[in-house]
N, C-alpha and C positions, 0 to 999 in steps of 0.2 A: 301466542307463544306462552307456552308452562311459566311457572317462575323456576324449573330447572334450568330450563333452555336458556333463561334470558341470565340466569347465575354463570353459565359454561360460558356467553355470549359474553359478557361483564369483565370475566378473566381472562380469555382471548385479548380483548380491548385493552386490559390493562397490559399482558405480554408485549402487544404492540409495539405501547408506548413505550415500552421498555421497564415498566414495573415491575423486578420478577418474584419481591416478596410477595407482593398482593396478588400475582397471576398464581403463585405458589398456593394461596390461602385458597384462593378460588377455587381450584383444581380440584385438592383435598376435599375441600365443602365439599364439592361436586360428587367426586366420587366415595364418600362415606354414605352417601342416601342411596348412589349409582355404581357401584365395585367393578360392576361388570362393562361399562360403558367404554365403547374401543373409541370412543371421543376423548373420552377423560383421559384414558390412558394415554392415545396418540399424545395430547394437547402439554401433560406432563412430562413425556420424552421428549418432545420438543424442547421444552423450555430448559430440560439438560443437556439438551445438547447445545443451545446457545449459550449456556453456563460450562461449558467445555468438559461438564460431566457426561461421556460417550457410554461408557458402560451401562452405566442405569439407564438411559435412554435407550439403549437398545434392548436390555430388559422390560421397559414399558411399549416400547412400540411392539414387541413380540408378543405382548401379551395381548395388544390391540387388536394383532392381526389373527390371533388363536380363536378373538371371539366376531371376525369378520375379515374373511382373507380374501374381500374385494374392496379393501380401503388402501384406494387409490395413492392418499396422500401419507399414510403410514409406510406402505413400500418407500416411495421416493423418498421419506424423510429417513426411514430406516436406512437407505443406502448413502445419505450422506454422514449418518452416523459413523457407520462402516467405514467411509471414507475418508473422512476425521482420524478414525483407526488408523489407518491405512492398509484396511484388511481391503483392496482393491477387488476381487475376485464375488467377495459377499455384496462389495458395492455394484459390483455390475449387475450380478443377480438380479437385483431390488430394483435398479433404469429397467430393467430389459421388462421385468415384473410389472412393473407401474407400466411401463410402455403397451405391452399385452393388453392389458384391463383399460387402459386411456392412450390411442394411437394419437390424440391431437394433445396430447399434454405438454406443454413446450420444458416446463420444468424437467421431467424426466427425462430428455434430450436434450439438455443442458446439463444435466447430472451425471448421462450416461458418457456425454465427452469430456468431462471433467475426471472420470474413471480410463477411460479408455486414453486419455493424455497423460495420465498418470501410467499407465499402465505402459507406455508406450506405443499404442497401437494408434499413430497421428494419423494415418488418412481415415481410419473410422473417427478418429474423433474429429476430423474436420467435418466429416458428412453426419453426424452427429450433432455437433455445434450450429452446422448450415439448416438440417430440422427445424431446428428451435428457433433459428432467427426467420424461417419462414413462417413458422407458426404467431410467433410473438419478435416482430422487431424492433419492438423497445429494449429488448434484454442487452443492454450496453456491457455488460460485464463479461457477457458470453462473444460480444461485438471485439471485446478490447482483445478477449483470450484467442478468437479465431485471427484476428490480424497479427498478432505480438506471435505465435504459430508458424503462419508463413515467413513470417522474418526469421524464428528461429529454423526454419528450415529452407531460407536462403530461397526463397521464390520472389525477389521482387514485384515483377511480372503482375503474380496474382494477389499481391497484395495493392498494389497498385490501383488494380482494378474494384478489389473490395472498398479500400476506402472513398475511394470515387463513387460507387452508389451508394456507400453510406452517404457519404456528404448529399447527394440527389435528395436521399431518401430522408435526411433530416440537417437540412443546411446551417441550421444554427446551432447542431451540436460543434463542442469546441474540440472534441478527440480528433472525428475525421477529418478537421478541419487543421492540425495539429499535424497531422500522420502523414496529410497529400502533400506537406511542406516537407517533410523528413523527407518521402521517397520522390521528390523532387518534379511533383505535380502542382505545386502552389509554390508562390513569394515566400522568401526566407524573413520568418520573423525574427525579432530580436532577440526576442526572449518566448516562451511557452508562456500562453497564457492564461488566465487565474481561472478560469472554466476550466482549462484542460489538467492542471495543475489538482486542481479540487475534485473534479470526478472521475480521475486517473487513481489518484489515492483512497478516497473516499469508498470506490467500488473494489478495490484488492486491499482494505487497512484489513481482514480477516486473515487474508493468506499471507499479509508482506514475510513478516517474518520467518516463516516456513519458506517460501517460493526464495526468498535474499541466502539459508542457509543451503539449498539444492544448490545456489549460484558459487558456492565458498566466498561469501562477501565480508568483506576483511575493512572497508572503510575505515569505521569506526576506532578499529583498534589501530591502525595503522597511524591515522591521524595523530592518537591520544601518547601512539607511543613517541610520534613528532616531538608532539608538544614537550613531553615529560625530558627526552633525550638532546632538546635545545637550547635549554639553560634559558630560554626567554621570560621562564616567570620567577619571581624573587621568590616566593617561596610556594610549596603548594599542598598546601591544606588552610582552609578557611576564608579561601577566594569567594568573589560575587561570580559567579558564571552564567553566560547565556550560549544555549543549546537553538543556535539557529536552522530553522528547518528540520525539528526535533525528531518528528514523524511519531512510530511509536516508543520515540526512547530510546533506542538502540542503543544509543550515547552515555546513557543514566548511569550505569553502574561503572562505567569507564570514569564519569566527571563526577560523582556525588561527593568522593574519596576526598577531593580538592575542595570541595564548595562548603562553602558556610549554608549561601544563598544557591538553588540551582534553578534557573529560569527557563523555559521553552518556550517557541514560537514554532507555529506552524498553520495552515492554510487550511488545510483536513480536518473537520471536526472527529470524524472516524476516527482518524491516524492518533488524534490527541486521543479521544476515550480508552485506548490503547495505551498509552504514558500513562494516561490518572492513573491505570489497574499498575502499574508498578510501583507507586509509590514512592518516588525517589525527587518527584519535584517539586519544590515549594510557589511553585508559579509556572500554570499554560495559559496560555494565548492563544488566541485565534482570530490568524490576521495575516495580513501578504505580509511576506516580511521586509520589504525596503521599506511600505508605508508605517507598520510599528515600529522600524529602526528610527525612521524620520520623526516621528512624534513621542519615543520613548524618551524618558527622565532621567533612567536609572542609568547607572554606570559600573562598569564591570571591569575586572582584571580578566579574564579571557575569553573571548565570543570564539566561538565551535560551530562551521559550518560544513557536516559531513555529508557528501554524496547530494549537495542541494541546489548548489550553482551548476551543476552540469544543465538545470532547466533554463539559464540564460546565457544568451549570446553575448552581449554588450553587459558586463559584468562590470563598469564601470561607477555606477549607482549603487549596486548591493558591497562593492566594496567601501568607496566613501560613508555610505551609511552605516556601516560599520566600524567603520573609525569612530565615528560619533557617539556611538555609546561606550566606547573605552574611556578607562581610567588615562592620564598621562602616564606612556609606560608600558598600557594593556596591550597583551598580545591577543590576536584575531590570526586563527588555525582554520583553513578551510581543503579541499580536495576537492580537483575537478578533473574530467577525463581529458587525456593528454591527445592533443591533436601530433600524427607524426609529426618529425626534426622537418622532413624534406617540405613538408605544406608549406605554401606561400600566406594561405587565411590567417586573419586572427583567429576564427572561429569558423565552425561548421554547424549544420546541422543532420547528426546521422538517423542511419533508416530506422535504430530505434525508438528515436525520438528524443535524443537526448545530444546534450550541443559538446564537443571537444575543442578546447583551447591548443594554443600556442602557447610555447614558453616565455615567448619575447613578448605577446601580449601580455597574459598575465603579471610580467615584472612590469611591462611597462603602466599597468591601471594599477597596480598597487603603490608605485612611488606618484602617479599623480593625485591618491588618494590620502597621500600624507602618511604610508606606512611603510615601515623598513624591512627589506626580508632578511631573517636570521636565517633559514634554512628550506631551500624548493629543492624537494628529491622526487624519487618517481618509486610508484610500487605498483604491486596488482592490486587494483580493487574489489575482482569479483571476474568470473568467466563467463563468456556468455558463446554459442554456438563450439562450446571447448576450447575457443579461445579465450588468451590473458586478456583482459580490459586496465590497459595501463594509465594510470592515474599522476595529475602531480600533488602533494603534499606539501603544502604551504605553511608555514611558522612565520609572522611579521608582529613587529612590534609598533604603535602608535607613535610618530614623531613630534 
């Protein structure tokens, strides 16, 4: 190997790791002795685009492809460029394009239904998605998007039966293991758990954001404007705050306002690298969160847990534990999806995979939890199949 080769090889590796001054340095090195190198270039569009710089990246992939228009991995990477855009049309181009030149490349049939669901075109993009899981069935993220699909297009049936050979096909993953309990092929767990939790978020921290505001997902503010509208906090500006089940912050700019101190917890390393880039917390964690409530020191005027209990059943734990890091006094604000009035369950768990309560449970684990509620109302959280997703809205203060 040249000492080019092992230079471009060097900066690649450092990209990986997720270095992207030193993958940046490398690059340039590279291509100053090599201009013309549809590597150098490809390898520097990349790295803009995982820097959310889309334009430039597709200025440098174009140029990659100018000086070798059978570089398989410049199409595909060009089309999620585009995609990013959401220039949907250029992105199909560039699957179908990679697809042409490499018919077993699972990537590009993972990218071209990723377009084609964007785009709306949901049975190509099932049989698009189903490509690429024949090719590569490892690709869990394309696994989660082709299930989470049939749900939103109301096929139980055939989701059923997907995640049933998932599970065959990799029995200790915790998703389809997770999913055959939603659609009601396995034992009702308690709660979701911490596998399914972490590589549920983990594989969509890139999209949440984006894919939450398609949903008109209102959590957040809704909760924040609870709090502010219940008179539960003495006063609010220069509170200790913890952002339970923070994700990527969604919460931050709602609670920074109030915080002296603003703390998060969350499970998803992903989902938090996502909160550092906003800057707004003086403190992330990464850790289930009943077990850092349980072994936490600090104490806080108001713990915020939005849209994060709907992944447990038995809420009886995440609530007490959440008492426990309150100030005497401290209010604890959280939201969780509202099981109909008529249900007989405490809890369910639906075929999204996500668990809805009862109202009479939820008061009733809050007052054995030693908190008092100032104010349970019901709002929309978010829509999902164009339906409202009705939520309740919790305000309690620590007794």
């Amino acid at each position: 190997m040249s000492t080019a080769e092992q230079r471009l090889r060097d900066a690649i590796g450092k990209h990986r790791a997720g270095d992207h001054l030193a993958a940046e340095e490398g690059y340039r090195a590279h291509l100053r002795d090599f201009p013309e190198d549809p590597s150098g270039l490809h390898f520097l569009g990349l790295l803009r685009n995982h820097q959310d710089r889309n334009e430039e990246a597709i200025q440098l992939m174009l140029a990659a492809l100018e000086r070798d228009p059978n570089y398989v991995d410049a199409w595909s990477n060009l089309g999620v460029a585009y995609f990013q855009m959401r220039d949907y049309e250029r992105a199909e181009k560039c699957a179908r394009k990679a697809i042409e030149l490499a018919p077993g490349f699972a990537n590009a049939w993972a990218n071209l239904g990723m377009t084609l669901r964007a785009r709306n075109d949901v049975e190509q993009a099932l049989l698009a998605w189903g490509k690429a899981l024949d090719l590569e069935p490892g690709m869990r993220n394309i696994a989660i998007s082709y299930g989470h699909l049939l749900y939103k297009l109301n096929r139980p049936a055939e989701a059923l039966e997907f995640y049933t050979r998932w599970q065959a096909a990799t029995p200790d993953d915790p998703i389809p293991q997770h999913m055959l309990a939603a659609m009601g092929g396995a034992a009702l767990p308690t709660r979701a758990s911490d596998g399914y939790v972490r590589a549920t978020f983990d594989d969509f921290a890139d999209s949440f954001d984006r894919n939450l505001q398609d949903l008109g997902y209102r959590a957040p503010q809704l909760l924040c404007d609870a709090v502010r509208e219940s008179g539960a906090l003495a006063r609010q500006e220069g509170l200790q705050v913890l952002d339970i089940g923070c994700g990527t912050g969604l919460c931050g700019p709602l609670l920074r306002p109030l915080a002296r101190k603003l703390v998060g917890v969350d499970l998803s390393p992903n989902m938090l690298s996502k909160a550092a880039l906003r800057a707004l917390y003086d403190q992330l964690n990464q850790a289930e969160l009943t077990e850092w409530l349980g072994s936490c020191e600090q104490r806080f005027d108001l713990a915020v847990a939005a849209d994060v209990l709907c992944y447990f059943g038995d809420v009886s734990l995440a609530f007490a534990r959440a008492r426990e890091v309150l100030k005497p006094g401290g209010c604890f604000a959280c939201s969780l999806e509202a099981l109909a009035e008529a249900a007989t369950e405490n809890y369910t768990l639906q075929s999204h995979g996500r668990y809805q309560h009862s109202r009479r449970y939820v008061e009733a684990m809050l007052k054995d939890a030693g908190l008092r509620v100032v104010t349970l109302s019901q709002g929309v959280l978010r829509h999902e199949r164009q339906d409202a997703v009705a939520g309740h809205l919790v305000v309690a203060v620590r007794v």
